[in-house]
C-alpha positions in Angstrom: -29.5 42.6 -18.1 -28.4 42.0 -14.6 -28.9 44.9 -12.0 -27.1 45.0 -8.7 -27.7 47.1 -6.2 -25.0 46.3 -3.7 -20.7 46.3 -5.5 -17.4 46.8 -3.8 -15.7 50.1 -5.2 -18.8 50.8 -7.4 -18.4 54.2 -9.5 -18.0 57.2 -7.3 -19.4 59.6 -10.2 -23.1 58.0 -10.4 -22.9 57.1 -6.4 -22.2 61.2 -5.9 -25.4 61.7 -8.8 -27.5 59.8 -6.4 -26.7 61.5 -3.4 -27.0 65.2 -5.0 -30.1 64.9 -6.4 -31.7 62.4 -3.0 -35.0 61.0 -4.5 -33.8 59.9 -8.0 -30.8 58.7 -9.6 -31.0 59.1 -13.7 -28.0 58.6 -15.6 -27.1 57.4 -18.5 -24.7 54.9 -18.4 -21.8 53.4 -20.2 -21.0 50.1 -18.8 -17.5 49.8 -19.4 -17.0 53.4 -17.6 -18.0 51.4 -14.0 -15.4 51.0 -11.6 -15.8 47.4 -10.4 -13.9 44.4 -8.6 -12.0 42.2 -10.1 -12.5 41.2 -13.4 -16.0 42.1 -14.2 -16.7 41.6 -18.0 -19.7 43.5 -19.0 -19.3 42.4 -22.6 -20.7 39.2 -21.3 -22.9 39.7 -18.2 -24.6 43.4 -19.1 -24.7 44.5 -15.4 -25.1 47.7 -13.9 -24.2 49.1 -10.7 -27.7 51.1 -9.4 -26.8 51.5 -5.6 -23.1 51.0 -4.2 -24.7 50.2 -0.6 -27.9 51.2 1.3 -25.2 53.0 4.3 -24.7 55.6 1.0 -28.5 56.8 2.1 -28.9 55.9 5.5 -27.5 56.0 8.8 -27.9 52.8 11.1 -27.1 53.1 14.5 -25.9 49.3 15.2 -26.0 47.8 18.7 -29.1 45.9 17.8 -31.0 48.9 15.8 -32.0 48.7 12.2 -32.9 50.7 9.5 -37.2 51.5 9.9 -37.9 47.7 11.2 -38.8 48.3 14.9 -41.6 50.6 15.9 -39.9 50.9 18.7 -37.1 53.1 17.1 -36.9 56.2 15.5 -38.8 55.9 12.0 -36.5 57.4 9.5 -37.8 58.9 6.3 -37.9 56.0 3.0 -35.0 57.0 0.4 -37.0 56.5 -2.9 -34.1 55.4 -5.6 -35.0 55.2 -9.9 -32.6 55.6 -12.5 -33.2 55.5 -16.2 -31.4 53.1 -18.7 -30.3 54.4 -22.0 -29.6 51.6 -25.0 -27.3 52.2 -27.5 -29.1 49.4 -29.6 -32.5 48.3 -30.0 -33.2 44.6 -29.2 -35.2 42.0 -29.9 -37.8 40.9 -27.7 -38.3 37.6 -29.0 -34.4 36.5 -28.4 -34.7 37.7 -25.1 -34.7 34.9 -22.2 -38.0 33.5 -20.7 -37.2 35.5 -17.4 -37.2 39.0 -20.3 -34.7 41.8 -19.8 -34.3 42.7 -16.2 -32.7 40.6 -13.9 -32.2 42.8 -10.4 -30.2 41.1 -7.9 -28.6 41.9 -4.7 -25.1 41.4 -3.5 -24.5 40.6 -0.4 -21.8 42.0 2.1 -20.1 43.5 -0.9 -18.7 39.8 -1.6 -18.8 39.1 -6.1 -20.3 35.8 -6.0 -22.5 35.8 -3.2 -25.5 36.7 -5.5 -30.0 36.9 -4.5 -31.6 37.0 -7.2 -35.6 36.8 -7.5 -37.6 33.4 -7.5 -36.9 31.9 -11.2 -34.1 34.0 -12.1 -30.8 32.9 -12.8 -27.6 34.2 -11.5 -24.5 35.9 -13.2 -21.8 34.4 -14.7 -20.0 35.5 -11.3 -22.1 33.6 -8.8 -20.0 31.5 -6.2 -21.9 28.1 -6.8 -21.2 26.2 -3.7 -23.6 28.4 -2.1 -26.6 26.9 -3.8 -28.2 23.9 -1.9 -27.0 25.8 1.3 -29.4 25.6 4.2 -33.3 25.7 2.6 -32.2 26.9 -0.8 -33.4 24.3 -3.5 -31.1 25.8 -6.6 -30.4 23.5 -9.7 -28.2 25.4 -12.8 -29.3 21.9 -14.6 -33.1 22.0 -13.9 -33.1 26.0 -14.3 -34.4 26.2 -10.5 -33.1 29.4 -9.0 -33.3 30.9 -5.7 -36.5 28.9 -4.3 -37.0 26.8 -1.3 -38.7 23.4 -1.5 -41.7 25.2 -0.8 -41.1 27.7 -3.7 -40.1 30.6 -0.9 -38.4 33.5 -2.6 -35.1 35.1 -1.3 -36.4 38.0 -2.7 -39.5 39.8 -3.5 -40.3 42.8 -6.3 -44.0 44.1 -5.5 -45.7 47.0 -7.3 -46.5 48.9 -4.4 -45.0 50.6 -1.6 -45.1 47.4 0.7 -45.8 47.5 4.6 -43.2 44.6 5.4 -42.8 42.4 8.3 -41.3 44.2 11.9 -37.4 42.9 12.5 -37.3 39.1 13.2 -40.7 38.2 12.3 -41.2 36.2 8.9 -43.6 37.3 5.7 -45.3 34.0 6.7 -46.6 35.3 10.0 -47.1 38.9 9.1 -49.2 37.9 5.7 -51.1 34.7 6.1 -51.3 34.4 2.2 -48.1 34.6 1.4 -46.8 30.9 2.4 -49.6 29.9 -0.2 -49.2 31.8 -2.8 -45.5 30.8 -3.1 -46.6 27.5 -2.9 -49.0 27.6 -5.6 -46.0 29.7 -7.8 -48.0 32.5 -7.8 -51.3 31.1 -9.7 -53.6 31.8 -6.2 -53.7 34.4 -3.8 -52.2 37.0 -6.3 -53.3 39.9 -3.9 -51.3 38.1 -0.3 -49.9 41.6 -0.1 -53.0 44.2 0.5 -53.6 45.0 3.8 -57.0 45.5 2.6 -57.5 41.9 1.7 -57.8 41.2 6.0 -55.4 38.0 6.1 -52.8 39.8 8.0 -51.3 40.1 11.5 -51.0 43.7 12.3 -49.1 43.4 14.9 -46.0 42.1 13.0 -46.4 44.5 10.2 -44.6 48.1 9.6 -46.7 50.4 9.5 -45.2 54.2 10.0 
């Protein structure tokens, strides 16, 4: 089950649910109801639009100002986003994939193909290949290596808390001094690199409002 969060013309009936109801999005959906790009054939890749684009809940300003990265700027308040998925059919666990049943995954600049999944998953059927091996990204379809660097640094993270994340232009790395080593390790040591209670940290490069 792939879930994207980012789709050119995505349906305007659940991106009008989410905006109604502001702090949660719960639908229940039937895939082949989704307005999408293209050719999309859900048949095959079992994905669900959650979030048509982030501008849908928040106004950026532009000219250098982001969205609740710089202290500096005005703090805007967080847009929490759930929905609720409804099976038609039961499945088995056991003929699931090793990565399970949810694959979330970001696409970026509305452009199919151009796909971030997290560390160890793999991408849709859809995903614009050439891209991999780009820059530090070590993906390998035949050695089931996805979106990694050689240091085993995600392109994307899913934490269960409400994380403090790095200020705009400053890395994970230098904000949490744990983190470089715990994606090293893939995750076996420094499980906790995210608590601000654990003291390895750089305040100063963390956003905290």
């Amino acid at each position: 089950m792939g879930i994207k969060t980012i789709i050119e013309n995505g349906s305007e009936d659940l991106k009008a649910e989410c905006l109604e109801e502001s702090t949660k999005c719960i639908q229940e959906v039937d895939m082949k109801d989704l307005k999408v790009p293209h050719d999309f054939n859900y048949e095959m890749t079992g994905s669900v639009e959650v979030m048509s684009s982030t501008n849908d809940f928040v106004t950026v300003l532009g000219s250098g100002v982001f969205w609740n990265t710089q202290p500096e700027q005005i703090h805007g308040e967080p847009v929490p986003i759930s929905f609720e998925l409804t099976l038609i059919e039961s499945i088995d666990q056991s003929t699931l994939p090793i990565w399970g049943f949810w694959n979330p995954y970001l696409m970026v600049n509305r452009v199919l193909g151009h796909e971030i999944h997290l560390p160890g998953y793999p991408p849709t059927i859809h995903v614009d290949a050439a891209l991999f091996g780009m820059d530090d990204d070590t993906t390998n379809l035949l050695e089931n290596r996805y979106y990694k660097s050689a240091t085993n640094l995600p392109w994307a993270l899913d934490l269960p808390i409400r994380w403090n994340y790095p200020i705009e232009h400053k890395e994970i790395s230098q904000s949490y001094y744990r983190f470089a080593p715990w994606a090293k390790s893939g995750g076996s040591t420094y499980q906790d690199w995210y608590d601000l209670e654990n003291g390895d940290i750089n305040p100063a490069f963390i956003y905290d409002r």
